[in-house]
C-alpha positions in Angstrom: 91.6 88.8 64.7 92.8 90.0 68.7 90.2 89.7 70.9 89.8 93.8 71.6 90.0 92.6 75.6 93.1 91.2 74.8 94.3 94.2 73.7 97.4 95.1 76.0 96.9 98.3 77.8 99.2 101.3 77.7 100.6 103.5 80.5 97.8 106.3 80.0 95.0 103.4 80.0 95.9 102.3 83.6 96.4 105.9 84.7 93.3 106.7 83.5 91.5 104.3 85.0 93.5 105.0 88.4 91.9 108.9 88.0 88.5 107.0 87.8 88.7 104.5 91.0 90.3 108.0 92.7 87.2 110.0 91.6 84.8 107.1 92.1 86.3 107.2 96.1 85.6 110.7 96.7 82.0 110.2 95.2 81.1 107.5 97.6 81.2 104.6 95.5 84.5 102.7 97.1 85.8 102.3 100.3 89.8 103.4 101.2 90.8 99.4 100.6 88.4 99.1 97.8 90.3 101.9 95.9 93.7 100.7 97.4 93.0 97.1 95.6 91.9 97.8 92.5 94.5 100.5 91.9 97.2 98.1 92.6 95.6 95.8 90.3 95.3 98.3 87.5 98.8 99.1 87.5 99.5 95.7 87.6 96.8 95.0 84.9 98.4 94.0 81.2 95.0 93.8 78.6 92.3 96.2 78.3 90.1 93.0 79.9 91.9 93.1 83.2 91.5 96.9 83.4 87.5 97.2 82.4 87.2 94.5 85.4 88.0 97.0 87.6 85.4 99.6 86.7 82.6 97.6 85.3 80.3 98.4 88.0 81.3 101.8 87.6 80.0 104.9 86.1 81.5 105.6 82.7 84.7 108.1 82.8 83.1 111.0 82.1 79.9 110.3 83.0 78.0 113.3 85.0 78.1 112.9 88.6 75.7 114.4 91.0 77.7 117.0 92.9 79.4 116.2 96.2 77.6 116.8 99.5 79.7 120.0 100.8 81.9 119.7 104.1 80.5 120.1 107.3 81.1 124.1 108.2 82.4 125.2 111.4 84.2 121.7 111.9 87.5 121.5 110.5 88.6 118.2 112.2 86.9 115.5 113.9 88.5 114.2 117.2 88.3 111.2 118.8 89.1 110.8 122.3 90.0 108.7 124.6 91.6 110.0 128.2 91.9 106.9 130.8 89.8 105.0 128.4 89.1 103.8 125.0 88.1 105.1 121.7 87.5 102.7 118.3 86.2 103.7 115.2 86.4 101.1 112.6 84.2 99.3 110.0 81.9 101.7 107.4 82.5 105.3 108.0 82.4 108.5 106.2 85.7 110.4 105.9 85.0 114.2 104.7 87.4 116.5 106.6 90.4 116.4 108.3 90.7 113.7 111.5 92.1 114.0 115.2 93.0 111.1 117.5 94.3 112.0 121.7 95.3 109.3 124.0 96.0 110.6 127.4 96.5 107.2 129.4 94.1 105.5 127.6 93.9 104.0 123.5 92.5 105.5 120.9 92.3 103.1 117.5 91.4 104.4 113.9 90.8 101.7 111.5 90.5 103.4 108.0 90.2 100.3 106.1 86.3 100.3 105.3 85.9 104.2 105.4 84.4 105.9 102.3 87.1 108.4 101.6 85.5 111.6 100.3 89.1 113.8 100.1 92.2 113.3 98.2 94.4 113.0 101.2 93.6 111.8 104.5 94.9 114.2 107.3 95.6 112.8 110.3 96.8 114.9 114.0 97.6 111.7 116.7 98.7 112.7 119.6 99.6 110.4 122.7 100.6 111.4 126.4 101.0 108.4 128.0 98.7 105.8 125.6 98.3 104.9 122.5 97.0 105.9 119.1 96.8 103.1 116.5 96.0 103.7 113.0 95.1 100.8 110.6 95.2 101.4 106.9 95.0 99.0 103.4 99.0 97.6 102.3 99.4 99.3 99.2 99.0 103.0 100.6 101.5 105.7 100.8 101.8 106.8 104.5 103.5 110.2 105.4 104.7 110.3 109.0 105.8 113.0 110.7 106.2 114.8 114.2 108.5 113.8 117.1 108.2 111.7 119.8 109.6 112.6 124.0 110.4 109.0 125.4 107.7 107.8 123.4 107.6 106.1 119.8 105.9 107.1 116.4 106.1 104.5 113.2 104.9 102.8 110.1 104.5 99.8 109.8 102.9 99.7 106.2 103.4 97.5 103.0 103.7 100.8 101.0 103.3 101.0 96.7 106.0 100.7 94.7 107.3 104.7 94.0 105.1 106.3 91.2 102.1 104.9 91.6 99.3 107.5 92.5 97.9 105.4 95.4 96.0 106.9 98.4 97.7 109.1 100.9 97.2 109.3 104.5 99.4 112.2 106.3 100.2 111.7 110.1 101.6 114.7 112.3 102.6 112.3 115.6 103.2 114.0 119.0 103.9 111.0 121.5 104.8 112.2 125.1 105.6 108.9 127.1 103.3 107.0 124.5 103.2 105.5 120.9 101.6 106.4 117.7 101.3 103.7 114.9 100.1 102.8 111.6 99.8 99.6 110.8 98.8 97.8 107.7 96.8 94.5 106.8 99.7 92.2 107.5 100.3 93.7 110.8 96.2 93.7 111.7 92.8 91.5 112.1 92.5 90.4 108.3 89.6 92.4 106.7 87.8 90.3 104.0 87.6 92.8 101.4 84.7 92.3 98.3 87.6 92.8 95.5 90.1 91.0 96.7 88.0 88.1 98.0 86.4 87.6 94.5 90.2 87.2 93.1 91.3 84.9 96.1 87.6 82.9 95.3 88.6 82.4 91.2 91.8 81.5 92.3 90.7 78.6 93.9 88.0 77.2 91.8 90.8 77.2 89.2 93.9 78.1 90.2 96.4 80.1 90.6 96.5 80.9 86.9 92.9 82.6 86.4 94.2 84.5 83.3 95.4 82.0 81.1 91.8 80.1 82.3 89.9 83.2 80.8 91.5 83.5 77.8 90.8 79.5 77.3 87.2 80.5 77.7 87.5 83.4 75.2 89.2 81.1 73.1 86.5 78.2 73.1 83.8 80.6 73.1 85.2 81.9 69.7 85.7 78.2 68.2 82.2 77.8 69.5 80.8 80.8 67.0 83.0 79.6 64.5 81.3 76.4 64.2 77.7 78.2 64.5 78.6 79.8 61.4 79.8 76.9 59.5 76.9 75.0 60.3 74.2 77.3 59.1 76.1 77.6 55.4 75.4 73.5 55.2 
């Protein structure tokens, strides 16, 4: 008989289970990189195993939620500033509404990475006269960039998803005046040791690149294990 984990998993099965992380992030429970690496590794995911990994310490779909805190009124974006100085926002933050970033002759740095993502879309206005706004996001996130730039520069820099995967969006509108705006991904930033993808990069090297077939060995011998249970208590 297949071992029900070993059951492989369907197109719907890992899109559901992308609506739950994406629900999950707006509740709280994950941070923007959290959500990015376990919605990579669902679509990537192949048995029903793989995929219940990356919800177990999740609420059941369906499950009743207590209802979002509501939006800050009378705010509809919050700045950051930074005019002939500096401005850093990075590690755990909360991400409800709509952000703005200025650099006049100074930096300005956004490092979205370890922010708890309570929208569906993170809306970003950067604008640079004469500095620099950078913007660090997970690889693996789908970045829309737009605006111009006037002897300045605006770009991505991003390992982006593969087209069709409903990954996290963060939307730019760049004005750079004699400045730059970028977003940068891991690759391009200060690594960030993140709790999913540590875990896998820990497995792997206790045993190796090849953690799946080293599960199912264990399912496997746990199994013949039973089976032997049961055929010593009919002698």
């Amino acid at each position: 008989m297949t071992d029900p984990g070993e059951v492989r998993a369907s197109d719907a099965e890992r899109e559901a289970v992308v609506e739950q992380l994406r629900v999950a992030s707006v509740e709280g429970r994950l941070t923007l990189a959290e959500l990015t690496d376990r919605t990579e590794a669902a679509y990537t995911a192949t048995t029903h195993a793989e995929l219940a990994l990356l919800t177990q310490d999740l609420p059941a779909a369906g499950a009743v939620a207590p209802a979002p805190a509501a939006a800050p009124q009378g705010r509809k974006r919050r700045w950051f500033v930074g005019v002939m100085g500096d401005s850093k926002r990075r590690g755990t933050w909360r991400i409800d509404q709509e952000l703005g970033a200025v650099a006049v002759m100074g930096d300005v740095l956004l490092d979205l990475r370890e922010a708890e993502v309570r929208t569906d879309t993170v809306d970003i206005l950067a604008v640079s006269v004469m500095g620099d706004v950078k913007i660090i996001v997970p690889d693996g996130v789908y970045v829309d960039l737009d605006g111009m730039a006037i002897m300045g520069d605006k770009k991505v820099n991003v390992v982006q998803a593969s087209p069709g995967m409903n990954v996290p969006v963060v939307r730019v509108q760049a004005y750079a005046v004699m400045g730059d705006v970028k977003v940068i991904g891991d690759s391009q930033a200060q690594p960030l040791q993140r709790g999913f993808a540590a875990w896998r990069e820990h497995w792997r090297r206790l045993h190796g690149d090849d953690w799946r077939e080293m599960g199912r060995q264990l399912r496997a011998e746990g199994r013949e294990l039973r089976r032997q249970l049961r055929d010593d208590r009919r002698y």
